[in-house]
N, C-alpha and C positions, 0 to 999 in steps of 0.2 A: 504494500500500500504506500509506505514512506517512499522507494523509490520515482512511481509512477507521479507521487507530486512535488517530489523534488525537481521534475522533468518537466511540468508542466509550464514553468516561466520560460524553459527558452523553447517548448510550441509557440507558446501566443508570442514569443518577440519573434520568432522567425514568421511567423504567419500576418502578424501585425504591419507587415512588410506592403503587404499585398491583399487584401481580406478576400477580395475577389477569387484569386489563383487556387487561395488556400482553401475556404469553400468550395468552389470548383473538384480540384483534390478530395477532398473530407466528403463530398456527395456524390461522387465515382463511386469512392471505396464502397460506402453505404449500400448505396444501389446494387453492384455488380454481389455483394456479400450478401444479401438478402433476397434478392430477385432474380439472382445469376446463376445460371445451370451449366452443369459439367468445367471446364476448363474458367470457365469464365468465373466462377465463384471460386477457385484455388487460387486463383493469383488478380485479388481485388486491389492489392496495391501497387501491381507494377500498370495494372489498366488505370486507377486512378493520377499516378506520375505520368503517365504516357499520356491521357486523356487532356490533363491538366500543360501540359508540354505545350502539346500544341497550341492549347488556349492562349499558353503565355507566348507563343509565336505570332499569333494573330494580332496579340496587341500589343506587339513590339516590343516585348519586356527579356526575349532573348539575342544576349550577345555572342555573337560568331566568331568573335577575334581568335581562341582561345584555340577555337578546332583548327581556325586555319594556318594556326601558326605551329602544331604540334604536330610532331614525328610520328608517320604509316607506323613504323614496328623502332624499337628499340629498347632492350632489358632497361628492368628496374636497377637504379643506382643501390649499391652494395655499401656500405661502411662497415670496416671492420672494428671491432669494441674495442676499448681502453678502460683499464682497471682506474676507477675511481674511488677512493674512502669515501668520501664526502656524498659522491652519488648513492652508496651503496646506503650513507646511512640517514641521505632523505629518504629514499625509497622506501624503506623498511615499514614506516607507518601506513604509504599509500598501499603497499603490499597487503598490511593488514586489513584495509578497508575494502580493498579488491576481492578478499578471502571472506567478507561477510557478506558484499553483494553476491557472491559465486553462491553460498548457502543459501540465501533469498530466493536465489533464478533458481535454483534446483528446487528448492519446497514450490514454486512456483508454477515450474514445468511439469515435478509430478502432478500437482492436481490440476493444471491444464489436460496433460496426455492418460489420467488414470493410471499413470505407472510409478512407485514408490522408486527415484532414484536413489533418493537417498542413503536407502539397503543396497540397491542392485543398478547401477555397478558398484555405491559406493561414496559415500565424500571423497574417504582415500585417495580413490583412485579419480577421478572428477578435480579434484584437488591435483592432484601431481601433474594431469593430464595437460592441468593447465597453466601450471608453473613451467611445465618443459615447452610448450608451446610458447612460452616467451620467452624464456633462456633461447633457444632454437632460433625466435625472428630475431632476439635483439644482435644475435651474433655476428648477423647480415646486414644490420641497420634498420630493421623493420619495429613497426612500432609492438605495446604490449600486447597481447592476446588477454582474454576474458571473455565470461560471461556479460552477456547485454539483456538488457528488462525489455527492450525490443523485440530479442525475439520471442519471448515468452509471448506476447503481442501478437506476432506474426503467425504463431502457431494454436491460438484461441479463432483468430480469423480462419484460415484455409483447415483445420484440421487435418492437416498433414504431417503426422509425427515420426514416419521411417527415418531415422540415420541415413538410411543411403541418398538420400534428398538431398543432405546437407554437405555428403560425402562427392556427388556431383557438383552441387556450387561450388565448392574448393576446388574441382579441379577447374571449371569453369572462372574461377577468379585466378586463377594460376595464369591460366592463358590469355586471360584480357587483360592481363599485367604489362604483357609485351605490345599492347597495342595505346598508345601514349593517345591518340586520336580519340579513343573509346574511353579514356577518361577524360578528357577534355569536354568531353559532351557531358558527363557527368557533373564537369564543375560548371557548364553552363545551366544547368536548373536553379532555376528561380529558388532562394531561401523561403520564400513565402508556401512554396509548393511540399516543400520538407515540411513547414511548419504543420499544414494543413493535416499532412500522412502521420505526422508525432502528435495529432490531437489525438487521432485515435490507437494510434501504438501505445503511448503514454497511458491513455484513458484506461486501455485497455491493462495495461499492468495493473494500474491499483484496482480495479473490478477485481481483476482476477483474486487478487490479497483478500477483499473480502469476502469473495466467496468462497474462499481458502479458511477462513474465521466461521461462516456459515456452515458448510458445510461438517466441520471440527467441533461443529457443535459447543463453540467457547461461549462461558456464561457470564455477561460481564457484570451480572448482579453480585460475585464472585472479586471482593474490593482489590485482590491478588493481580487477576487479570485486567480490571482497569487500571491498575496503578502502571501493569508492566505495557499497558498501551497507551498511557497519556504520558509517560517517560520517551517513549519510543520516538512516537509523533509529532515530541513538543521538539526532543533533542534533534530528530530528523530536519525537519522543518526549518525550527531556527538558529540553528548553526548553520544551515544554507542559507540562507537569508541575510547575518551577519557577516559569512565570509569566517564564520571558524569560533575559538576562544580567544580571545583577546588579555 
C-alpha cells in the first residue's frame, strides 16, 4: 500500500504535464482491460502508450530530433567497476531499503498470482537472485536490478503470471539494446503519457496491499494491528515527503 502512494506524486507530476495525453493513456488502458478480448486485453498498456503516441503526434507534442540523430545498431557502453569505500558504505542503507521493497513485491505478487513465493522459491533464494543480478550488471556499468511495484501492477492487469513471459522480455531487451534508434523512440514519449500508465500501475499497487489486508482477514479493531499500520503509513508517507530525517 505504502509503496503505491509513495509513487503517486511523480504520476500526477508527470501526467500534470499534459492532462490530455495522460487521460488519453489512462482510458486506452481502461477500455482495452475491460472490454478487450483475446490479445487485446493482455497487453492494455502497450495499446494505451501506443494509442496515446500517436495522439501526442497529432498534436505536435513529439520531438524527432532524438531518432534522427541516433545510431541503426551499436553495443551498449561497458564500464568497468572501481572498488570504492565510501561507495560501498552509502550503498549499504539503500541496499537495505531495496531488501524491504523486494519482501513487499513478493507478498504482493503472491496474492496477485495465488502462489505463496515466499515458501516457494523462497526469500533466500529471491533475495540472492537479486543481489547477483546486480553485482553481474554493475560489473559492466549497468544500473541496479530489483524488484519494481510496477510490475506487481502489470501483472493484476493482463493476468499473465508464467516466468517464461518475463524470460522472453529479457531476451527481447537484450537485443533492442543494440539498437540505439529503438531507444530513442522510447525517450521521445511524452512524460505526460508515463504519467497517465503510472496512474494506474501505481493505483494499482496499493489496491492490490489492501486486498492483501482483506483478504488476510486482519482485524484492525485489534489496537496491535493498527498501531503497526498507522507506524507504517505515517513513517512511509512522511519521510517521502520531507526528503528523509533530518
Amino acid at each position: 500500500i505504502s509503496i503505491g502512494l509513495i509513487l503517486a506524486p511523480t504520476a500526477i507530476s508527470s501526467a500534470s504535464t499534459n492532462w490530455l495525453l495522460a487521460f488519453i493513456a489512462l482510458g486506452t488502458i481502461i477500455v482495452c482491460n475491460i472490454w478487450g478480448k483475446g490479445m487485446v486485453k493482455i497487453v492494455p498498456i502497450l495499446l494505451g502508450i501506443m494509442v496515446s503516441y500517436i495522439a501526442a503526434i497529432l498534436m505536435g507534442e513529439v520531438d524527432f530530433t532524438a531518432i534522427a540523430n541516433a545510431k541503426l545498431l551499436a553495443p551498449a557502453p561497458i564500464t568497468l567497476p572501481k572498488f570504492s569505500v565510501s561507495a560501498c558504505v552509502s550503498i549499504v542503507p539503500i541496499a537495505l531499503a531495496t531488501m524491504m521493497e523486494h519482501i513487499g513485491d513478493m507478498a504482493a505478487i503472491s496474492a496477485t498470482t495465488g502462489r505463496n513465493y515466499l515458501n516457494d522459491p523462497g526469500l533466500n533464494r529471491t533475495l540472492m537472485g537479486d543481489g547477483m543480478a546486480t553485482m553481474l550488471s554493475s560489473c559492466f556499468g549497468g544500473p541496479a536490478n530489483t524488484t519494481y511495484g510496477e510490475n506487481t501492477g502489470v501483472l493484476a492487469l493482463t493476468k499473465v503470471y508464467d516466468p517464461k513471459v518475463m524470460q522472453i522480455a529479457a531476451v527481447f531487451a537484450v537485443l533492442l539494446s543494440f539498437l540505439p534508434k529503438f531507444g530513442a523512440v522510447i525517450e521521445t514519449i511524452p512524460s505526460a503519457i508515463i504519467g497517465g500508465v503510472s496512474f494506474m500501475l501505481y493505483g494499482m499497487i496499493s489496491a492490490i496491499g489492501v486486498r492483501n489486508v482483506v483478504e488476510n482477514q486482519v482485524d484492525f479493531t485489534n489496537s496491535r494491528n493498527l498501531i503497526i499500520a498507522a507506524v507504517i503509513l505515517v513513517s512511509a508517507l512522511g519521510f517521502n515527503s520531507t526528503g528523509g530525517i533530518t
